[in-house]
C-alpha positions in Angstrom: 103.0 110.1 87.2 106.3 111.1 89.2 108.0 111.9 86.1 105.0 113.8 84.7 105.2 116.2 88.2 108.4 116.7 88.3 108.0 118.4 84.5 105.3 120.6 85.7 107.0 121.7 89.0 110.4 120.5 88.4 112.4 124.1 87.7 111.4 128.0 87.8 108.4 127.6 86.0 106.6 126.4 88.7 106.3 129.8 90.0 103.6 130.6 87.2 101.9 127.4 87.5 101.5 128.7 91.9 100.0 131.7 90.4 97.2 130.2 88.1 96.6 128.0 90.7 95.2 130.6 92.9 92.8 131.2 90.8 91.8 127.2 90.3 91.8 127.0 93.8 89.8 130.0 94.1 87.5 128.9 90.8 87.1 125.1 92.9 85.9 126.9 96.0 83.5 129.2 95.1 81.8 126.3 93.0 81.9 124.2 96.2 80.3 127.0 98.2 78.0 127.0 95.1 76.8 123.3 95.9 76.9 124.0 99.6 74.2 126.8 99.5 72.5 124.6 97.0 72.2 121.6 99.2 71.6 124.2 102.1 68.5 125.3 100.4 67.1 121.9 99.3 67.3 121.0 103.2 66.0 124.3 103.9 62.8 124.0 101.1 59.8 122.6 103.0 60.3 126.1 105.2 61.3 128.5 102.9 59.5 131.7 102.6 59.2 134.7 99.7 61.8 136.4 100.9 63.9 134.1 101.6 63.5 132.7 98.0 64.6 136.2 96.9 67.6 136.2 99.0 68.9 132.5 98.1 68.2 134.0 94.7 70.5 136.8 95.0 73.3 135.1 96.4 73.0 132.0 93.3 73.2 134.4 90.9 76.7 136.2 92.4 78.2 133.2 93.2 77.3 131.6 89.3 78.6 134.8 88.2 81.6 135.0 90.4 82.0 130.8 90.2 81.5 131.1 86.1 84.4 134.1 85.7 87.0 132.6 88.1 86.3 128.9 86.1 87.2 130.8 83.0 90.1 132.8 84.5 91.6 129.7 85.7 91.2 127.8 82.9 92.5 130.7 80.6 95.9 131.1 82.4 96.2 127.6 82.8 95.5 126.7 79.3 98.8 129.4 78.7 100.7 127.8 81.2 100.5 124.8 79.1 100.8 126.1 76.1 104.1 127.8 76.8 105.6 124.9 78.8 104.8 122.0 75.5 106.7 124.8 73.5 109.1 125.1 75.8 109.7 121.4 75.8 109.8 121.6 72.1 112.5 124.4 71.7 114.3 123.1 74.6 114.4 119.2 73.3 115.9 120.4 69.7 118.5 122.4 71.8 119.6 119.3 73.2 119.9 117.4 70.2 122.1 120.2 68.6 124.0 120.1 71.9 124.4 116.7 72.4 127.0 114.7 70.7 126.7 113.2 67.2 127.9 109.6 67.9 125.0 110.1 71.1 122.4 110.9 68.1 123.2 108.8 65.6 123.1 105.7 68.2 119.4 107.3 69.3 118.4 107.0 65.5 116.4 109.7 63.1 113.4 107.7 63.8 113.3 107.8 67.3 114.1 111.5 66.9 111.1 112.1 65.1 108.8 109.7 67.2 110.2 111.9 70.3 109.4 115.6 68.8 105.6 114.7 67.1 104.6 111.7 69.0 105.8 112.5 72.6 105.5 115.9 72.8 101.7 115.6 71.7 101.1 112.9 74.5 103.0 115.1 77.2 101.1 118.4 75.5 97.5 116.7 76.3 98.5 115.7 79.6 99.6 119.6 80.2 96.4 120.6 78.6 94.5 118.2 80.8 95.3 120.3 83.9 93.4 123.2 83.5 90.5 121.5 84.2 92.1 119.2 86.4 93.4 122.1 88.9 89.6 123.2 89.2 88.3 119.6 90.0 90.6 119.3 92.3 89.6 122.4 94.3 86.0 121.2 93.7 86.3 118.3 95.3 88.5 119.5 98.4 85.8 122.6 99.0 82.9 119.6 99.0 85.0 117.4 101.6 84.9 120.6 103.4 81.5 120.9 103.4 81.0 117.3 104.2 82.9 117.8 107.7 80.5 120.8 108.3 77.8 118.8 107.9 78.5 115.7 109.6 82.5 115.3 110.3 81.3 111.4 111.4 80.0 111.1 107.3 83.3 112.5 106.6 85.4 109.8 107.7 83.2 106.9 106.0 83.2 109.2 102.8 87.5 108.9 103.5 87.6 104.8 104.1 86.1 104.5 101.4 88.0 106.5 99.3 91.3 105.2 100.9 90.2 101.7 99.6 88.9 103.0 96.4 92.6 104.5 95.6 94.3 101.2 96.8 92.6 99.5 94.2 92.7 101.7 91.8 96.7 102.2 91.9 96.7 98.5 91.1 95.0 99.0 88.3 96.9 101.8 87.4 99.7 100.0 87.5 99.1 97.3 85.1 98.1 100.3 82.8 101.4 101.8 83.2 103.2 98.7 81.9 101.1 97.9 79.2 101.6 101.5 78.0 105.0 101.8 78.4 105.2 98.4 76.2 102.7 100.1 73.7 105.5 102.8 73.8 108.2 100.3 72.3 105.8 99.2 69.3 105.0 102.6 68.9 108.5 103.4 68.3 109.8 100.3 66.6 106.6 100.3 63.6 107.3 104.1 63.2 111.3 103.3 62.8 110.1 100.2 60.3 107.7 102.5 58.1 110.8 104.7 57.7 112.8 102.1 56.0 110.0 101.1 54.6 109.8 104.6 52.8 113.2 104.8 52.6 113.7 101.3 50.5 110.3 101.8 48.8 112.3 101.2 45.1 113.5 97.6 46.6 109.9 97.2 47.8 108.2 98.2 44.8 110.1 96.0 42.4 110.2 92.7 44.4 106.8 91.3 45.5 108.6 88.3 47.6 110.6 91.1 49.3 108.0 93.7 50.0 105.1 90.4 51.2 107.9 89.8 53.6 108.6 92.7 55.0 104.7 94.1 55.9 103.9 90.4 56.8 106.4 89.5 59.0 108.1 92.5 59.9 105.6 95.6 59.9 102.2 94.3 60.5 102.8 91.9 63.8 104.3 94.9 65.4 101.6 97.2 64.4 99.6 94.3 65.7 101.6 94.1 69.0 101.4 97.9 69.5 97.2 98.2 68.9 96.8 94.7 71.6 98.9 96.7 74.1 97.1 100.1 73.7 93.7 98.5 73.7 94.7 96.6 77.3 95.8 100.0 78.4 92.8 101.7 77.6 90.7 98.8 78.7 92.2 98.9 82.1 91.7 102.6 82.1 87.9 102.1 81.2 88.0 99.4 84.1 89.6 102.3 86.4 86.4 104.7 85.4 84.3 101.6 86.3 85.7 101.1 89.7 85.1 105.3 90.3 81.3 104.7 89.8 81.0 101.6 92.0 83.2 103.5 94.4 80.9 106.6 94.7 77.3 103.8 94.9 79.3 102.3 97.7 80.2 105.3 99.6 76.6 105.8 99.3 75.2 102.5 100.4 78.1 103.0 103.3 76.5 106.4 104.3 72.7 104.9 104.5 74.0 101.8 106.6 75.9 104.5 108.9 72.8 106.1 109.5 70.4 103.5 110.1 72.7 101.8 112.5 73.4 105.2 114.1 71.3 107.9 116.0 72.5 110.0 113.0 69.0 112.2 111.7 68.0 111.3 108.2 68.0 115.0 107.7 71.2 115.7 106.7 70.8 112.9 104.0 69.5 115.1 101.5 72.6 117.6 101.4 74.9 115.0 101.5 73.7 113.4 98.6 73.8 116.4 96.5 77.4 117.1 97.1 78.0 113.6 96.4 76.3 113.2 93.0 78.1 116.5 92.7 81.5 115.5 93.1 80.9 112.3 91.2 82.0 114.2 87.9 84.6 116.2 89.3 86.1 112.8 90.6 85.8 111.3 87.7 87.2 114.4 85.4 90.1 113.7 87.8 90.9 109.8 87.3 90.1 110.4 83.2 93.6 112.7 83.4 95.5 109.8 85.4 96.1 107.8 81.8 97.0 110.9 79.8 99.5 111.8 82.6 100.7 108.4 83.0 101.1 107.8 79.3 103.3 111.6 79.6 105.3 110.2 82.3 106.2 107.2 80.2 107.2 110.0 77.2 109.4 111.4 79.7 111.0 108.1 81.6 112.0 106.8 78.1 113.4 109.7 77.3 115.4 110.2 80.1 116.7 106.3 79.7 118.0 107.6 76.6 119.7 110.3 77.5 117.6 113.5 77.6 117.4 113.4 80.9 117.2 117.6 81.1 114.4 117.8 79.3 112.5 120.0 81.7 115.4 122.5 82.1 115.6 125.3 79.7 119.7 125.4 77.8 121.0 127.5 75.3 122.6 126.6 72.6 126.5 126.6 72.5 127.7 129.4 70.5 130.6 130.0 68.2 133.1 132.6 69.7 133.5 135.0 67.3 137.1 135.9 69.2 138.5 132.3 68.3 141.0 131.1 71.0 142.3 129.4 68.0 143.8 132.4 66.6 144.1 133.4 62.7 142.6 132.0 59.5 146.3 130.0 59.4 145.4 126.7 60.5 147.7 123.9 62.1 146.4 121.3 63.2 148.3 118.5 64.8 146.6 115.2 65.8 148.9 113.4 68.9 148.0 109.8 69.4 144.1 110.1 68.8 141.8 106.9 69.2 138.1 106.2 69.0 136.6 102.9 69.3 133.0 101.3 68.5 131.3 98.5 69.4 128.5 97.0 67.4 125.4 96.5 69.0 124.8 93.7 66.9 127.9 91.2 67.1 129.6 92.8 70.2 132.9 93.5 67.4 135.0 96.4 68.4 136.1 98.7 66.2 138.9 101.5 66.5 140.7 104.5 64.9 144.4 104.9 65.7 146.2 105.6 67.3 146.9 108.3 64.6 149.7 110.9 64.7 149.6 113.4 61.8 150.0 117.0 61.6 147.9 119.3 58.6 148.4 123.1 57.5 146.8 125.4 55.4 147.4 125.8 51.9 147.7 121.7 51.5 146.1 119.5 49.6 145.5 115.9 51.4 144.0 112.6 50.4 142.6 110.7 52.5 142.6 106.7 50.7 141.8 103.4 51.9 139.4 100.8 51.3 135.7 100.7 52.3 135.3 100.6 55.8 138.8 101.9 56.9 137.7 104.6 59.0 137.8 107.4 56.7 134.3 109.2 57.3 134.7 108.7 61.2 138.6 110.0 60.8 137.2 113.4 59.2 133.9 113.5 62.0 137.3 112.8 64.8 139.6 115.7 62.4 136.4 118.6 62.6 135.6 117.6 66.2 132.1 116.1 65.8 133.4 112.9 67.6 135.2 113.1 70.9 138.2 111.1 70.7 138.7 108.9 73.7 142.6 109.2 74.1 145.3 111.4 72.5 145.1 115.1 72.2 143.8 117.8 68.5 145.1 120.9 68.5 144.7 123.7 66.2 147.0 126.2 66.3 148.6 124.4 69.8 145.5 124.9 71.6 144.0 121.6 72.1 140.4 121.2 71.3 138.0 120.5 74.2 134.1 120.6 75.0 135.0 123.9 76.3 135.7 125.3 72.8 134.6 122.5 70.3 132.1 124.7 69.3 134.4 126.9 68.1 136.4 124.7 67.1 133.4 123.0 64.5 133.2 126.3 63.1 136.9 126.0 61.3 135.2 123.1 58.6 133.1 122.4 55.7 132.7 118.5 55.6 130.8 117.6 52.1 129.2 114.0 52.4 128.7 111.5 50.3 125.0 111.6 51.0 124.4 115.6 52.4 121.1 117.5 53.2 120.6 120.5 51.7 119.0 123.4 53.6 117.1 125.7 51.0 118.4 129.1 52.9 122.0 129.9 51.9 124.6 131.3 54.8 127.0 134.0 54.1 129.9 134.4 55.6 130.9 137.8 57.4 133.6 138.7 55.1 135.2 142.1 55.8 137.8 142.5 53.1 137.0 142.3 49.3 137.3 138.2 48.4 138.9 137.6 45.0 137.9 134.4 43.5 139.1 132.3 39.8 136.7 131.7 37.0 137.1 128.8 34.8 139.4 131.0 32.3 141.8 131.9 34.9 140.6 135.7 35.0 140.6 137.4 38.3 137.1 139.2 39.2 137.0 141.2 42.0 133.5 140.9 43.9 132.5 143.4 46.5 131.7 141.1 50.3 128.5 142.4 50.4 127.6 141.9 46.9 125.6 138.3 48.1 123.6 138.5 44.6 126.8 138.2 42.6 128.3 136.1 44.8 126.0 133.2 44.6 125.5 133.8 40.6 128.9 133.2 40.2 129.1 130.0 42.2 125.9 129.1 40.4 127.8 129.4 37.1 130.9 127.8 38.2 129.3 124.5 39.3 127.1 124.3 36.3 123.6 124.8 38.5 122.9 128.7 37.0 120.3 126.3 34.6 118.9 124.3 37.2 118.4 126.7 40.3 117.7 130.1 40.9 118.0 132.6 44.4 115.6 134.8 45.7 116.8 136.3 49.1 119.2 133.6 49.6 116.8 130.9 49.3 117.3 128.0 46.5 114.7 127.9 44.1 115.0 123.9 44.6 116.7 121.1 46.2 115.2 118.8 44.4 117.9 117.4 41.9 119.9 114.5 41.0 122.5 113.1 43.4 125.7 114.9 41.9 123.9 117.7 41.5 122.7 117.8 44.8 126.6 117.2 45.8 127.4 120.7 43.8 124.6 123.0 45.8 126.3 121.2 49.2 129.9 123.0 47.5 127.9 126.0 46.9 126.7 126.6 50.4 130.6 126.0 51.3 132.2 128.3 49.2 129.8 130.9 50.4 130.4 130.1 54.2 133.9 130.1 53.2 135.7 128.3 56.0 139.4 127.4 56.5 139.5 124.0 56.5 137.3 122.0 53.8 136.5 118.0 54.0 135.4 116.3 50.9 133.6 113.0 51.4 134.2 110.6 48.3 132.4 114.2 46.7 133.0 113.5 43.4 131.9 109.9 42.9 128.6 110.8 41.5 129.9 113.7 39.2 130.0 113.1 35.0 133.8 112.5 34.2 133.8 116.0 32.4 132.7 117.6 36.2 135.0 115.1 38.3 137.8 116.9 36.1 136.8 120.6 37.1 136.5 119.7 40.4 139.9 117.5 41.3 141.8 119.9 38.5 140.3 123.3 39.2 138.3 123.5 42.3 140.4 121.8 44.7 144.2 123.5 43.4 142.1 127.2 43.8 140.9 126.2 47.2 144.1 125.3 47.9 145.1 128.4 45.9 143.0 130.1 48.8 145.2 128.9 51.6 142.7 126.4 52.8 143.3 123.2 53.9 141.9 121.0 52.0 141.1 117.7 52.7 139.4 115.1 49.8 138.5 111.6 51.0 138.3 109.5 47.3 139.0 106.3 45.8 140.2 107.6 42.6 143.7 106.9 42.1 144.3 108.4 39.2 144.0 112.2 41.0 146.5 110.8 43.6 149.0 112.6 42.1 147.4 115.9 42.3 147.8 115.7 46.3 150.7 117.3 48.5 150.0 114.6 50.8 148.3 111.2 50.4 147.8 109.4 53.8 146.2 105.6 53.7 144.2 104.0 56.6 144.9 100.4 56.9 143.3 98.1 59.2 145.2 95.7 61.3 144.1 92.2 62.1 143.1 93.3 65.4 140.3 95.9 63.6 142.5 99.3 64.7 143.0 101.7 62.0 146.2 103.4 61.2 147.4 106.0 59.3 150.2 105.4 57.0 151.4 108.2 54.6 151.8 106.8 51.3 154.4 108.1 48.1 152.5 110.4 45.6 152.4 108.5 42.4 153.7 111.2 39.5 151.8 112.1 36.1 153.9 109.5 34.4 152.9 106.9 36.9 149.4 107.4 36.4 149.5 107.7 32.7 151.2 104.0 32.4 
């Protein structure tokens, strides 16, 4: 609940929330002086006459008007207010993730990602939307109390025992909700991160029975299971929480009819203090049915801040490039000076490290980046473009050293091709401002205008062999939906047109037909190079070794580091024998 208020009133948006609840308060009062002339004219009835009929008649129907159009004012603006905050927390909570660090996010997980942005935002989105009617109950309730004291201030203080011993037992209750829905939460998230393998390995699945029996039975459905017996306790407690409201409000009354008859209290005053009662008893009630939905939210939000979001309720920008590099020109130098970043597995406590690692780079080179599987390679290029943080040593481009000050900027110097990459359908340009000249595949020089996109992308398109597969409408792919390598050749479509200084290849070519492995390591890489980019090819294939400037190995020591060691070029006649 503590985390769920500090959301609502926790940074400058609580300044709108003051505002609508005026009104609330306003709405809440005006129904409670509602139920006070009520009550004040079912005391009043055996005496009434015609024209004092008329008159309480008069003054019901202003204040149902007046009651009815504040209600829907309240609710309204209140409504907005949550409205705009869940999309605030939406915007804001994918501003984070592009801000926050990729080794930070791929430790989270995609599937917790996911389970975060549809499932927790919803449950924290009901609770918001819970509070426009939750703001007028609340003002209800405190105008009846006030009418209470009016009545009979003596009544008042039975009707607050017992309400101070209804809430003690009620926050036990409330308790044991919270901890059975906070271990609902873990279920939640651990069946939604198993259905993602599940649809991620549904080929495996499919074509082994033993396999896929396993995996529901004894992996997917007892947590499913464990997930619906925790949600059920939660609400059952929460139906035993209504409960206890109803039994409270029957005792208060019982309370009040033993005050009076052992008292010198006049039954008179019974009747109007019954009919604020019964009146309260749903306004009450609409209040504890919230307590779950904003319990459940403040759950959402305590998990999330255990894992690291823990500013989810401020409002950040996302870091942006600056276009007036502080690394200087196009040239790049980059110079890596005793860099190391270690792992350890979650699983088996093993450590694992890259470097330390001296090496310098330039543009206009050609480097290969070799080693055997699990070397380091892919972590070495997310360390090289700055998406990991190294934990000692110093990068610098161009001699500035590269810090979370400027790694932004930094990012923006590479185009790193995975093995495995997504593929957004929207192409991005890059702002040229001179005209680009670019090599077909006979060596002619064609001169295309910057601003000619259309022509641009066609002759990528043509050049990777995709102008039969896709088409571009307004820089949008026609599909994404192709085989792996060709997949691979849109991903080295989107970089040639972002057209960045520094390009990493990530064993690219491994899924390419021999015929297309030969354009790319014979043609494509010398005309990047060609280009005066650096390029940089992680690969396993020898026998293009020799077409590298520079071919640096990462070998693992017994102790599980990774070094770099920077290895002869073989020639043509070594690879032909």
């Amino acid at each position: 609940m503590r985390s769920f208020m500090s959301l609502l009133f926790g940074d400058g948006s609580y300044r709108r929330l003051i505002k609508v609840l005026f009104l609330g308060a306003a709405s809440g009062l005006t129904t409670a002086l509602l139920i006070a002339l009520v009550s004040r004219l079912f005391a009043d009835s055996a005496n009434l006459e015609t024209s004092d009929l008329l008159q309480y008649s008069v003054y019901l129907a202003l204040l149902v008007l007046l009651s009815l159009s504040l209600d829907l004012a309240a609710k309204w603006y209140l409504c907005r207010y949550g409205a705009s905050r869940h999309r605030e927390l939406h915007t804001t909570f994918s501003s984070i993730v592009l801000n926050d660090s990729l080794r930070h996010t791929e430790k989270i997980g995609m599937a917790r990602l996911i389970t975060i942005y549809a499932e927790d935002m919803s449950v924290i989105g009901q609770a918001l939307n819970l509070f426009a009617n939750i703001g007028t109950s609340f003002f209800v309730v405190l105008g009846c109390l006030g009418y209470l004291a009016y009545i009979s201030f003596s009544m008042l203080c039975v009707t607050l025992v017992v309400g101070l011993l209804a809430t003690v037992g009620y926050r036990r209750i409330h308790r044991e909700s919270r901890r059975l829905a906070a271990e609902a939460f873990v279920y939640r998230d651990r069946h939604v991160s198993q259905f993602k393998d599940m649809v991620s390995g549904i080929t495996e699945l499919k074509l082994n029975s033993k396999k896929r029996h396993q995996y529901i039975n004894e992996e997917y459905l007892p947590t499913v299971h464990e997930h619906e017996k925790r949600y059920v306790k939660f609400m059952l407690y929460h139906l035993f929480a209504n409960a206890w409201v109803q039994l409270t409000v029957f005792a208060l009354l019982i309370s009040i009819l033993l005050f009076i008859a052992f008292s010198s209290f006049t039954t008179a005053v019974l009747g109007p203090f019954l009919v604020v009662v019964l009146f309260m008893r749903s306004h009450v009630t609409g209040l504890i049915s919230a307590v779950p939905a904003w319990s459940r939210a403040g759950v959402a939000l305590d998990r999330m801040r255990e894992q690291g979001y823990i500013e989810l309720h401020r409002a950040r920008v996302l870091n942006q490039a600056d276009h007036q590099s502080v690394f200087g020109s196009s040239e790049i130098a980059l110079s890596v000076e005793e860099l190391i970043w270690s792992y350890t597995s979650e699983v088996d406590d093993s450590m694992f490290q890259v470097g330390p690692i001296s090496i310098e780079m330039n543009s206009g080179e050609l480097v290969f980046i070799v080693g055997h599987n699990g070397a380091g390679k892919t972590t070495f290029a997310k360390l090289l473009s700055g998406l990991y943080a190294c934990e000692a040593g110093r990068l610098l481009c161009n001699g500035v050293e590269v810090n979370d000050e400027n790694r932004t900027t930094y990012n923006e110097l590479f185009s790193l091709l995975l093995s495995d990459p997504f593929i957004f359908d929207r192409l991005t340009l890059a702002n040229s401002t001179e005209e680009d000249t670019y090599l077909d595949n006979k060596s002619d020089v064609i001169d295309i205008e910057p601003n000619d996109a259309e022509k641009r992308i066609a002759y990528f398109l043509e050049k990777l062999q995709l102008h039969h597969k896709v088409s571009v409408k307004n820089q949008r792919l026609s599909s994404t939906s192709l085989s792996h390598g060709q997949r691979k050749r849109l991903a080295l479509l989107a970089a040639y047109l972002e057209d960045k200084p520094v390009m990493i290849f990530d064993e690219w070519a491994e899924n390419q037909d021999p015929e297309f492995k030969n354009v790319f390591y014979k043609e494509l890489l010398p005309e990047l190079k060609s280009r005066g980019k650096l390029v940089i090819v992680i690969s396993h294939e020898a026998q293009f070794f020799h077409l590298a400037d520079r071919v640096l190995k990462l070998d693992a020591s017994a102790t599980g580091a990774t070094s770099v060691v920077e290895e002869l070029i073989p020639t043509d006649q070594q690879q032909l024998s």
